[in-house]
N, CA, C and O of each residue as an XYZ file, in Angstrom:
768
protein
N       0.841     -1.192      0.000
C       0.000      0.000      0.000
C       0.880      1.248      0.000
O       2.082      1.087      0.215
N       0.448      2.363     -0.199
C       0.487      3.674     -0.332
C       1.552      3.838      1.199
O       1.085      3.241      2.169
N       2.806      4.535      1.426
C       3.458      4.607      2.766
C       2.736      5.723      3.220
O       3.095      5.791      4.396
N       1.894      6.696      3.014
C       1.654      7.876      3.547
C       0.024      8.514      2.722
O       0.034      8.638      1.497
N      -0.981      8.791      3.343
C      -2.117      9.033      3.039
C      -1.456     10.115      1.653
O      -0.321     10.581      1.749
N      -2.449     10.433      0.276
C      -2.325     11.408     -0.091
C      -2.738     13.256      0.700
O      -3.837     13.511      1.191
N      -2.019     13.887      0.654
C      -2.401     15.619      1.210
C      -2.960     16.134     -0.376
O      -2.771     15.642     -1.489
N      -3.702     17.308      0.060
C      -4.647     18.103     -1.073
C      -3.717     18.478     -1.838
O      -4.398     18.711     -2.836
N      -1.911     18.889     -2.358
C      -1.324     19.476     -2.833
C      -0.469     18.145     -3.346
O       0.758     18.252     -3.362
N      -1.108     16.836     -3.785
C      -0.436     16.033     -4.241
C      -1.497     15.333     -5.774
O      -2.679     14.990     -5.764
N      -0.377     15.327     -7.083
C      -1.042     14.828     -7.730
C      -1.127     13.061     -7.485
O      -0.213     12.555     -6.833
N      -2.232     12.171     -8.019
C      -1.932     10.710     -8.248
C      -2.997     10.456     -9.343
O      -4.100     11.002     -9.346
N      -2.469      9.397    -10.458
C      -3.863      8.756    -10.680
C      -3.009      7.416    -11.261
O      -1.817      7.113    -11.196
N      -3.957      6.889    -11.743
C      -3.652      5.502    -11.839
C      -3.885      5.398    -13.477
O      -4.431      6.222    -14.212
N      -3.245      4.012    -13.837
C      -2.761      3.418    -15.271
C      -3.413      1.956    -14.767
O      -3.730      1.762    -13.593
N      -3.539      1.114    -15.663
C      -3.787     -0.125    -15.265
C      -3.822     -0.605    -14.132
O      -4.725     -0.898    -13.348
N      -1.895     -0.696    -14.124
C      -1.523     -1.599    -13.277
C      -1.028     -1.022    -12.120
O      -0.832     -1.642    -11.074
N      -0.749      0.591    -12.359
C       0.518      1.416    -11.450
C      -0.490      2.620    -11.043
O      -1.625      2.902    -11.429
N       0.216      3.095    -10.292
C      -0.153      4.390     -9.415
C       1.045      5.376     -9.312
O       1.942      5.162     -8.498
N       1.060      6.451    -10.134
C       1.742      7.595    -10.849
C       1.450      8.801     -9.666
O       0.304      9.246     -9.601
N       2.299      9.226     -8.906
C       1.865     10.444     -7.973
C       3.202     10.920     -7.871
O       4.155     10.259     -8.284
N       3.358     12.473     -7.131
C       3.945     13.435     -7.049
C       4.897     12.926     -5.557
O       4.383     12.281     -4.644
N       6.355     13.380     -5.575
C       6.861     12.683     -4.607
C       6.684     13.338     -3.188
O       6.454     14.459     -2.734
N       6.898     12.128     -2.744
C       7.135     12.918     -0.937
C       8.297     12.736     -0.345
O       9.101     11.883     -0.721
N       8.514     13.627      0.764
C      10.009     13.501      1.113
C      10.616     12.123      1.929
O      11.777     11.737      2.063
N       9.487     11.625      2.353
C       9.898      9.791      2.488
C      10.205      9.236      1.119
O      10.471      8.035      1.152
N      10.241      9.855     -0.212
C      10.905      8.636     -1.057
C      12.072      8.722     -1.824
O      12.384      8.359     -2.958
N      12.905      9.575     -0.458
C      13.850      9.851     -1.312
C      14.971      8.562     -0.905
O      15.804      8.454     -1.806
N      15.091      8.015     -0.285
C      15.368      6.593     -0.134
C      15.309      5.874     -1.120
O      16.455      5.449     -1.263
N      14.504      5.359     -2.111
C      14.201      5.228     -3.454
C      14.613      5.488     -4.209
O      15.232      4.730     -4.955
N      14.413      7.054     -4.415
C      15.196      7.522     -5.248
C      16.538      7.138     -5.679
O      16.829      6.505     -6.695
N      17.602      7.766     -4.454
C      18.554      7.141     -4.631
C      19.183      5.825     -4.593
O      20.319      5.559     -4.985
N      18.394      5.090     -4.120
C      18.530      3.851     -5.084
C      18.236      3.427     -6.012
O      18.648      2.323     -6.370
N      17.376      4.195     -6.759
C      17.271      4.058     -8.187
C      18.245      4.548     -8.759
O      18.567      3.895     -9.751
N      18.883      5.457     -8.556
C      19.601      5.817     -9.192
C      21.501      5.560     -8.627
O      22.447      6.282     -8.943
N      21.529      4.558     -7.918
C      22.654      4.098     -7.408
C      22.840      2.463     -8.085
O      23.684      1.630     -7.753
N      21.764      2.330     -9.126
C      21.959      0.749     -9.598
C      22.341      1.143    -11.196
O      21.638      1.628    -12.083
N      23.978      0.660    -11.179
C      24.619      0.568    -12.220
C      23.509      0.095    -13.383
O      23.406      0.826    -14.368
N      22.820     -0.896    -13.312
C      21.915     -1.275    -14.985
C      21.033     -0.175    -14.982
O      20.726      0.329    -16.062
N      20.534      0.319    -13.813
C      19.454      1.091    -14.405
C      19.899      2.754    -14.951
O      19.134      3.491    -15.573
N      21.184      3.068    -14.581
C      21.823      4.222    -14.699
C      22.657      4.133    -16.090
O      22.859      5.166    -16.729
N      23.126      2.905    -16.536
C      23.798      2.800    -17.369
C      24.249      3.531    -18.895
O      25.262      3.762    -19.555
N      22.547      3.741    -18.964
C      22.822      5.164    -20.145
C      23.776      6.679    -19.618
O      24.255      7.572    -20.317
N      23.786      6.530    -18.431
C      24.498      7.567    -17.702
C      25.502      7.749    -17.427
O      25.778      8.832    -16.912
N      26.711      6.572    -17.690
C      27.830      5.892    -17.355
C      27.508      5.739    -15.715
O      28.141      6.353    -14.856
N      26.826      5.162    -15.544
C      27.048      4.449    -14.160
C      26.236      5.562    -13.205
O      25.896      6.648    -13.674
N      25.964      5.185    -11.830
C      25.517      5.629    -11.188
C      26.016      7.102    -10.670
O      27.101      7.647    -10.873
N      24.601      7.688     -9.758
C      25.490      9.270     -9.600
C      25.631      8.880     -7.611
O      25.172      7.929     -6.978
N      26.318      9.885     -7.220
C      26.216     10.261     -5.492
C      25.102     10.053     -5.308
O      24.226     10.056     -6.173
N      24.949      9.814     -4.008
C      23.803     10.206     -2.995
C      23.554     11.620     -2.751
O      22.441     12.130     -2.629
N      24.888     12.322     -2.680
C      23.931     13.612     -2.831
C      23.587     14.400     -3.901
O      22.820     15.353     -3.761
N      24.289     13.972     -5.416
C      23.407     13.978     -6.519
C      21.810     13.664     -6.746
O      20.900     14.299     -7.280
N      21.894     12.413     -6.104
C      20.651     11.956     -6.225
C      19.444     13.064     -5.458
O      18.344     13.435     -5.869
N      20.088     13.336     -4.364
C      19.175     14.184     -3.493
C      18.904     15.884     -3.761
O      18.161     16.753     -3.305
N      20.035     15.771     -4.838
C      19.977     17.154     -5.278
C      18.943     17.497     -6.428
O      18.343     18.567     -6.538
N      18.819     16.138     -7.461
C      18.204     15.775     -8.460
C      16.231     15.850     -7.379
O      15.222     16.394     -7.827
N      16.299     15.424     -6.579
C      15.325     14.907     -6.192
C      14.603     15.603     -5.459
O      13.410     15.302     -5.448
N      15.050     16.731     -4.624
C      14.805     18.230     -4.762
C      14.564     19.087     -5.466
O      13.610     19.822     -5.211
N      15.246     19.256     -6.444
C      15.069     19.646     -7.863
C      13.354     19.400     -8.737
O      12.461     20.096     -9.221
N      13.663     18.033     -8.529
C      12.121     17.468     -8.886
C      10.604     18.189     -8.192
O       9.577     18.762     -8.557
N      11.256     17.730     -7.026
C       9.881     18.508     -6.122
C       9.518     19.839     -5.641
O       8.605     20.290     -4.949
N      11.084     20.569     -6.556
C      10.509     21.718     -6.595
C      10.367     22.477     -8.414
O       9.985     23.568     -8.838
N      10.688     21.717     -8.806
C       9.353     21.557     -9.912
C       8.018     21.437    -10.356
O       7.281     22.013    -11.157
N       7.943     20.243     -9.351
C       6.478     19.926     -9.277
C       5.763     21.148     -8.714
O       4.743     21.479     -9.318
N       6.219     22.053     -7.395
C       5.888     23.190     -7.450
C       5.430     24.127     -7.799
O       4.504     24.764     -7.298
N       6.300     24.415     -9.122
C       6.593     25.186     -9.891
C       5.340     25.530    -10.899
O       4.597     26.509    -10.976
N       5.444     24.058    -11.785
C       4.597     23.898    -12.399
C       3.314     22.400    -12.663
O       2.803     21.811    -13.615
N       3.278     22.345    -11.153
C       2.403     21.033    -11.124
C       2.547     19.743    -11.669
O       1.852     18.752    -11.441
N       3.576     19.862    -12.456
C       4.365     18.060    -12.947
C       5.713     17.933    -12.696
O       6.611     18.772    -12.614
N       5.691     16.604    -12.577
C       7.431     16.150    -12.682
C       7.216     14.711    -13.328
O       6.157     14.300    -13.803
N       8.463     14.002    -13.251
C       8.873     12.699    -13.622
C       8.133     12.157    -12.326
O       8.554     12.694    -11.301
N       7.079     11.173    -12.120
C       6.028     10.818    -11.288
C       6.711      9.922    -10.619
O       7.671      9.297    -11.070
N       6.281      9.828     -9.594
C       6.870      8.893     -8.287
C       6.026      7.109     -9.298
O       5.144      7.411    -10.102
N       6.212      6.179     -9.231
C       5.673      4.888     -9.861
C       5.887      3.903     -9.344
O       6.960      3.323     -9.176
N       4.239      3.468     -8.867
C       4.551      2.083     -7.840
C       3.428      1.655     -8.397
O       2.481      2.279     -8.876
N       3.737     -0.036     -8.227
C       2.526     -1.171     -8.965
C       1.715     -0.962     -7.935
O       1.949      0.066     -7.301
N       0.760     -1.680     -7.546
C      -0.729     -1.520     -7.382
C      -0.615     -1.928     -5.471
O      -1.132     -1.419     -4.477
N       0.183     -2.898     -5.656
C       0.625     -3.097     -3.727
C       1.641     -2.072     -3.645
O       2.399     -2.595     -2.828
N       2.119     -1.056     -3.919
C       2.555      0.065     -3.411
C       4.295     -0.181     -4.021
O       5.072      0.689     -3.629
N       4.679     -0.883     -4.594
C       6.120     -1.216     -4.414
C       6.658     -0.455     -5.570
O       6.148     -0.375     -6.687
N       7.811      0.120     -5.132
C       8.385      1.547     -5.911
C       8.814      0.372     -7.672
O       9.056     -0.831     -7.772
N       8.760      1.040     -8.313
C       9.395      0.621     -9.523
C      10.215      1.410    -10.215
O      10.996      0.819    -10.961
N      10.291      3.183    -10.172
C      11.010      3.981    -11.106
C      10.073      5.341    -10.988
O       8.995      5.483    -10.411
N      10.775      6.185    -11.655
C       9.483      7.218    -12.111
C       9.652      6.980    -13.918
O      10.493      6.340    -14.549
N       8.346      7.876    -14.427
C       7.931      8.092    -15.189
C       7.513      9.264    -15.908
O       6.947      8.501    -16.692
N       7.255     10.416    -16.387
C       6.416     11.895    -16.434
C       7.437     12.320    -17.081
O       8.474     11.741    -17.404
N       6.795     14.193    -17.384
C       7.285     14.845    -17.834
C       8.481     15.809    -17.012
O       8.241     15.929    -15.810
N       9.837     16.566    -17.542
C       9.958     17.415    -17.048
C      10.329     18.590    -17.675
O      10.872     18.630    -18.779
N       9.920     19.971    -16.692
C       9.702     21.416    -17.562
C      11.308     21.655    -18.039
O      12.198     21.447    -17.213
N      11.617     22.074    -19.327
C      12.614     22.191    -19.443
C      12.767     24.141    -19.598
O      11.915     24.837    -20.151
N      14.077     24.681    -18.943
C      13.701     26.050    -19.148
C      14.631     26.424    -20.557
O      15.158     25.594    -21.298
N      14.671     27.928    -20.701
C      15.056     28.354    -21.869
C      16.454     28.004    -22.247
O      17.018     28.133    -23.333
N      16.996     27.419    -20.839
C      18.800     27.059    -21.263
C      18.966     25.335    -21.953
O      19.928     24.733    -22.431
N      17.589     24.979    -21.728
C      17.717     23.638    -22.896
C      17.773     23.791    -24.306
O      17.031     24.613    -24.844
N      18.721     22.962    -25.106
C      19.333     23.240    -26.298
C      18.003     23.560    -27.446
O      18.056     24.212    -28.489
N      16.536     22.666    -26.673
C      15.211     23.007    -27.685
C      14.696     24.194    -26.979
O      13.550     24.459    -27.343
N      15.184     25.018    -26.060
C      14.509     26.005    -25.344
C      13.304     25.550    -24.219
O      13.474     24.378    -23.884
N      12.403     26.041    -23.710
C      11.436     25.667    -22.969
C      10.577     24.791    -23.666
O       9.734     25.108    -24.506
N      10.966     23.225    -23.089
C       9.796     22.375    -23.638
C       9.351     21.443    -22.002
O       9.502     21.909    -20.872
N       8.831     20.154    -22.323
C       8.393     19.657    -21.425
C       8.364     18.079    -22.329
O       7.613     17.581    -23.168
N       9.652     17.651    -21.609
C       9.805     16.566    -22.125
C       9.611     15.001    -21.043
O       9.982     14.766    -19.893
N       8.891     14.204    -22.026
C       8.711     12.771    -21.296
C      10.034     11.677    -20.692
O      10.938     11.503    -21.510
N      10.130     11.203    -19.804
C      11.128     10.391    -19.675
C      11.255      9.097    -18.271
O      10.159      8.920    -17.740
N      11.699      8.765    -18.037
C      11.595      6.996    -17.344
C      12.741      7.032    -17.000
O      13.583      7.737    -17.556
N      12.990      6.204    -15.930
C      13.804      5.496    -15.259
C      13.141      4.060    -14.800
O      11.958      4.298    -14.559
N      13.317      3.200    -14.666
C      12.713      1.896    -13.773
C      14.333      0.849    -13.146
O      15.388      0.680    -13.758
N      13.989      0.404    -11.953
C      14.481     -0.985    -11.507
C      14.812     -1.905    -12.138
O      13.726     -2.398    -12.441
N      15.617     -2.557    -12.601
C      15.756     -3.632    -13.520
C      14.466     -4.237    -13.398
O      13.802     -4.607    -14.366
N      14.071     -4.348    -12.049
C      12.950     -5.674    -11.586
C      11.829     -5.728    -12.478
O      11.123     -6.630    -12.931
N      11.893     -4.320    -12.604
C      10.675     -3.992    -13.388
C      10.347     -3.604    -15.238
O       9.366     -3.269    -15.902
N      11.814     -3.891    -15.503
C      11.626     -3.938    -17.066
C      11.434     -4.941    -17.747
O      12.100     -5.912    -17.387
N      10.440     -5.171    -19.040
C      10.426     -6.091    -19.492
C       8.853     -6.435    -19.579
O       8.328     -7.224    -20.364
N       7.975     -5.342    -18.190
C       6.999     -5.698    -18.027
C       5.462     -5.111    -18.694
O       4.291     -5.478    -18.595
N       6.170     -4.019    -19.402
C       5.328     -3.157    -20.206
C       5.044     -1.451    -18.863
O       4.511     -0.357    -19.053
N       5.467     -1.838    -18.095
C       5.335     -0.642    -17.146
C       5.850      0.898    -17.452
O       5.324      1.853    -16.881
N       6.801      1.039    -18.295
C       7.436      2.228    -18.858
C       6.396      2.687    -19.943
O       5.801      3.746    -19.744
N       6.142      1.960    -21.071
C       4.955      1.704    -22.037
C       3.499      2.111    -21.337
O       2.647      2.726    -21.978
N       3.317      1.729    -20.044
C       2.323      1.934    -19.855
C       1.966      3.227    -18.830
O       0.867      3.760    -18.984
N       2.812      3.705    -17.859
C       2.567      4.813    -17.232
C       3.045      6.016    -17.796
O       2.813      7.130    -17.327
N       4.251      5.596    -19.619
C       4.384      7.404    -20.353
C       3.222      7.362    -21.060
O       3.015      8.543    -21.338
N       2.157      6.573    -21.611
C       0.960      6.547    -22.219
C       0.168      7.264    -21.194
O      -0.356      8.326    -21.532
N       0.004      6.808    -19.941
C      -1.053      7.332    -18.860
C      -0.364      8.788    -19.056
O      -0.823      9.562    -19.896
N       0.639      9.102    -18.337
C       1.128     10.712    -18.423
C       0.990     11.533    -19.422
O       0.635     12.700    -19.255
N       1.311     10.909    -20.826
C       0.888     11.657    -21.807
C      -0.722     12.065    -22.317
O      -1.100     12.820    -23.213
N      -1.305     11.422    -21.569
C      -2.600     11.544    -22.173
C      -3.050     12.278    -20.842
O      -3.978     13.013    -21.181
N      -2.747     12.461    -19.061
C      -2.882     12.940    -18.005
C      -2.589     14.219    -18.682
O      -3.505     15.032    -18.805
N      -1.376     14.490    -19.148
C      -0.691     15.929    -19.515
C      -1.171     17.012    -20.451
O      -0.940     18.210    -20.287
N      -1.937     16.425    -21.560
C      -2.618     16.766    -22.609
C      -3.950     17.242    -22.047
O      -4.298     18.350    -22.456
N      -4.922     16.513    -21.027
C      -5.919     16.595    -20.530
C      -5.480     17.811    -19.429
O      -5.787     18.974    -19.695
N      -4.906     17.559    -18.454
C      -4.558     17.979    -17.655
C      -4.020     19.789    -17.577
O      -4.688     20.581    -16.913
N      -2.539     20.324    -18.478
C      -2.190     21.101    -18.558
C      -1.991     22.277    -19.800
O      -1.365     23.334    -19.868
N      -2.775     21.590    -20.642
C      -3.065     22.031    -22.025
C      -1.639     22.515    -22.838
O      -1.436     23.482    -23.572
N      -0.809     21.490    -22.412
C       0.543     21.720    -23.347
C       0.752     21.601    -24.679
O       0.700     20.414    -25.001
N       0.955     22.283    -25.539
C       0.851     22.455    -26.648
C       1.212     21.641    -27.809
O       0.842     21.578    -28.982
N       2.475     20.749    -26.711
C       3.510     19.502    -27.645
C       4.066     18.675    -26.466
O       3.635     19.054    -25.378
N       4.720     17.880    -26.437
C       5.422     17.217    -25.319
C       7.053     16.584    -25.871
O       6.741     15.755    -26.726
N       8.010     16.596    -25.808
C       8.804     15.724    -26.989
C       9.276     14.822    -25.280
O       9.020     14.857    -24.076
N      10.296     13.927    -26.529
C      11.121     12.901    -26.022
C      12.186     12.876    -26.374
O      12.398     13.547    -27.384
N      13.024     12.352    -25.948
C      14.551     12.248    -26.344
C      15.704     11.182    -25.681
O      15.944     10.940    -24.498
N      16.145     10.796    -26.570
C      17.355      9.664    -26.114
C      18.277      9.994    -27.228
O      18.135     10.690    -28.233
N      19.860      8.871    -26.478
C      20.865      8.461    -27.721
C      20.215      7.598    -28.468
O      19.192      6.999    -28.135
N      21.070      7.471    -29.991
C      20.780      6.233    -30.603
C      21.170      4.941    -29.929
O      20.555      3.925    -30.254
N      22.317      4.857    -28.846
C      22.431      3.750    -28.879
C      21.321      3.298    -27.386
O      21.364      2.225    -26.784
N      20.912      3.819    -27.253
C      19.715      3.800    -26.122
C      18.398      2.989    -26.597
O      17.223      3.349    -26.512
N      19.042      1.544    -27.229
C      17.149      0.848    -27.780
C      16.218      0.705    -26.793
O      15.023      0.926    -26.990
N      16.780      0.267    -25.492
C      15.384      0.290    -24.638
C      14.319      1.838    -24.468
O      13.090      1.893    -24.508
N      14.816      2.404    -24.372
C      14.139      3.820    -24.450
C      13.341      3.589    -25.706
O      12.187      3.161    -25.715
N      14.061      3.911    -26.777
C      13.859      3.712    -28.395
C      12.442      3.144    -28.440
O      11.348      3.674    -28.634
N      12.917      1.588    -28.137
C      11.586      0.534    -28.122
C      10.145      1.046    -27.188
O       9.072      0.472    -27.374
N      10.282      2.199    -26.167
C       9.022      2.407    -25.111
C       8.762      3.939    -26.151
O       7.625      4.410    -26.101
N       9.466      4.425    -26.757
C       9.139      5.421    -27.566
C       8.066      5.183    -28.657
O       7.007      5.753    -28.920
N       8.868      3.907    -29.309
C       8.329      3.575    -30.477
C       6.611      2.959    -30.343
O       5.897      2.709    -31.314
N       6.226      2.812    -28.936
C       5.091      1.820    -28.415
C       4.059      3.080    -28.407
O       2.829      3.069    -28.343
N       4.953      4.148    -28.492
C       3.438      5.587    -28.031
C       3.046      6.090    -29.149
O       3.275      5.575    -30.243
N       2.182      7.541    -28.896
C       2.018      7.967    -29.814
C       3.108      9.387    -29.813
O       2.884     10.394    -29.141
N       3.932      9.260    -30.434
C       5.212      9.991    -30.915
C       5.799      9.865    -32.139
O       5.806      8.725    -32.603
N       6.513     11.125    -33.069
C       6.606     10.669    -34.068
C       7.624     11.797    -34.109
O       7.544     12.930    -33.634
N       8.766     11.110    -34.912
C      10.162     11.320    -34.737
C      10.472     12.662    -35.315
O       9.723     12.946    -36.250
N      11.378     13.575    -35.017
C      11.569     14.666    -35.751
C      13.114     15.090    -35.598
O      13.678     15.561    -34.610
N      13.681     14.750    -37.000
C      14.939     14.808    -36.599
C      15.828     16.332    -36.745
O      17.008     16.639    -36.572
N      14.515     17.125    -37.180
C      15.071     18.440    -37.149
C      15.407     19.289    -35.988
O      15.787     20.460    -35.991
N      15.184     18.437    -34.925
C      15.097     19.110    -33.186
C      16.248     18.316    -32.856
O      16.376     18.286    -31.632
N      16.907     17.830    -33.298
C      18.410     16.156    -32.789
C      19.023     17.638    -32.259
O      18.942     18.756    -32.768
N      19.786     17.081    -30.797
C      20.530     18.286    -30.506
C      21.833     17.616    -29.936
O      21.809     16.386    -29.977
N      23.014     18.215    -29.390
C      23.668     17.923    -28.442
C      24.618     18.549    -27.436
O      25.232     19.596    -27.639
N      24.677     17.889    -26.447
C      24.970     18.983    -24.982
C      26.104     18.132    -24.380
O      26.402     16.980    -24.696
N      26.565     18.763    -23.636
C      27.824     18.237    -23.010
C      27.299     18.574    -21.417
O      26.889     19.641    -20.961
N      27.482     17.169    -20.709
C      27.680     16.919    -19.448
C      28.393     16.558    -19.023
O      29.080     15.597    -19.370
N      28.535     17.692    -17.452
C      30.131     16.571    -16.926
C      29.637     15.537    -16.338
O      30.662     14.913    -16.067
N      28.911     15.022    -16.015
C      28.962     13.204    -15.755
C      28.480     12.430    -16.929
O      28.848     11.262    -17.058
N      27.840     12.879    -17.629
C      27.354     12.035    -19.192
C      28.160     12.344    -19.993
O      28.245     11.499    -20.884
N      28.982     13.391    -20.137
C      30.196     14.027    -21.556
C      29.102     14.122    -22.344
O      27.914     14.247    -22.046
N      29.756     14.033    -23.591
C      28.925     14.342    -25.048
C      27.240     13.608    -25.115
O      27.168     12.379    -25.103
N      26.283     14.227    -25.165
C      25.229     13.523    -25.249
C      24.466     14.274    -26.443
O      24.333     15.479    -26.657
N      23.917     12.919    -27.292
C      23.348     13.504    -28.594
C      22.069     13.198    -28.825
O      22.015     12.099    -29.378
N      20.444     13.923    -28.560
C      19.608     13.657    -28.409
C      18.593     13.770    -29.732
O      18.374     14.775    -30.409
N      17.971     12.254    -29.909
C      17.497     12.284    -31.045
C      15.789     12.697    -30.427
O      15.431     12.503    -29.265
N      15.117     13.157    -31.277
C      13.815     13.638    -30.612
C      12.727     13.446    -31.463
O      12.575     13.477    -32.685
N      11.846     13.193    -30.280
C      10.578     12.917    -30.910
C       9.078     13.731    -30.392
O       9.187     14.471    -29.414
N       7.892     13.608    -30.955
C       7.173     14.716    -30.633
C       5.798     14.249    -30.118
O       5.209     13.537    -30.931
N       5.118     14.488    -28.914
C       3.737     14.011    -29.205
C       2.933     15.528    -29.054
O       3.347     16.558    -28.521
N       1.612     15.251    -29.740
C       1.067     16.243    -29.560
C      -0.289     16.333    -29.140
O      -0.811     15.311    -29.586
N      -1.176     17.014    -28.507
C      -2.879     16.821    -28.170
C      -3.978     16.524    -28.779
O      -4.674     17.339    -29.386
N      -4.147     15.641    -28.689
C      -5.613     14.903    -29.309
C      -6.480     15.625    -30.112
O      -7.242     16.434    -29.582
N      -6.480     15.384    -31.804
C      -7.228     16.252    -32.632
C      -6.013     17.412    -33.276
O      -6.198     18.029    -34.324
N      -4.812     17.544    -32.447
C      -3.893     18.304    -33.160
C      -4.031     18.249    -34.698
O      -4.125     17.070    -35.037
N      -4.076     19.035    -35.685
C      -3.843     19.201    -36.747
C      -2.500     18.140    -37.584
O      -2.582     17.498    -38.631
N      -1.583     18.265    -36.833
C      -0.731     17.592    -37.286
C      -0.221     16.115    -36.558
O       0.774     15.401    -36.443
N      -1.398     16.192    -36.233
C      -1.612     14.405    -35.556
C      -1.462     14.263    -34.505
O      -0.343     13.905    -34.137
N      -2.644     14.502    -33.407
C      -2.523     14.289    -31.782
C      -2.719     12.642    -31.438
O      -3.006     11.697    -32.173
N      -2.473     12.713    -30.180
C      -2.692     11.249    -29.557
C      -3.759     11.107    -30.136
O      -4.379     12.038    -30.652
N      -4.169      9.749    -30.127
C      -5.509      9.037    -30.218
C      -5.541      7.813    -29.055
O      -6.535      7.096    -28.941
């Protein structure tokens, strides 16, 4: 179950199988263990600090703040953490400028199971309903197929005129290929 009742200033809703909500400061324990497991970090070269993680994870929740979304806290249906999932606001110093892009992390435990596939579908269609965003993109490396493959499962459609790349000091060179979804009935092809 749920570790802590929801409060009025928390989003949640549910996907099938999972329960997608806004974090609390009990999960940051989680967190950084999600992000302290070499497979699941691996697009990253390996895991970050603990107080990376906590810096990242702060960051998040004061986002959510900000502008009422983040990358969603994601636990199956008996409460058990799996990853997050959601969007996050990107500001004008991202290489596409201010967008609001989709993205995942999960547990090894939990890949394989359609759960990434299934709570960026719930978010994207939460987000569209929800905050009346105009576009949403995505982005990975090429050599990133698992991403690739949960991309390819939505409704997104590739645009390689947005491919950018940025330099991080813990990732170095990163080259992001991008893709676009847009709101239901969009002219140029919303979810369905």
């Amino acid at each position: 179950m749920l570790d802590t009742p929801m409060t009025a200033t928390e989003t949640c809703f549910d996907s099938d199988r999972l329960i997608l909500r806004s974090w609390r400061a009990t999960d940051l324990t989680n967190f950084t263990r999600l992000h302290a497991n070499p497979l699941t970090m691996r697009d990253y070269r390996g895991p970050i600090s603990a107080e990376a993680s906590r810096e990242k994870f702060n960051d998040y929740r004061a986002q959510y703040r900000r502008h009422g979304f983040i990358r969603w806290h994601v636990a199956d249906k008996s409460g058990a953490f799996l990853g997050y999932v959601g969007l996050y606001p990107n500001g004008a110093d991202h290489p596409l400028g201010v967008n609001a892009d989709i993205g995942w992390r999960l547990l090894p435990e939990a890949w394989g199971k359609g759960y990434a596939t299934e709570a960026a579908r719930a978010t994207l269609f939460h987000a569209f309903e929800t905050y009346g965003l105009p576009e949403i993109l995505a982005y990975t490396q090429a050599e990133n197929l698992a991403s690739q493959a949960v991309i390819n499962r939505l409704p997104l459609h590739r645009d390689p005129t947005r491919d950018f790349v940025i330099e991080d000091e813990i990732a170095g060179t990163w080259r992001g290929m991008t893709w676009v979804a847009r709101p239901p009935g969009h002219p140029e092809g919303g979810i369905e």
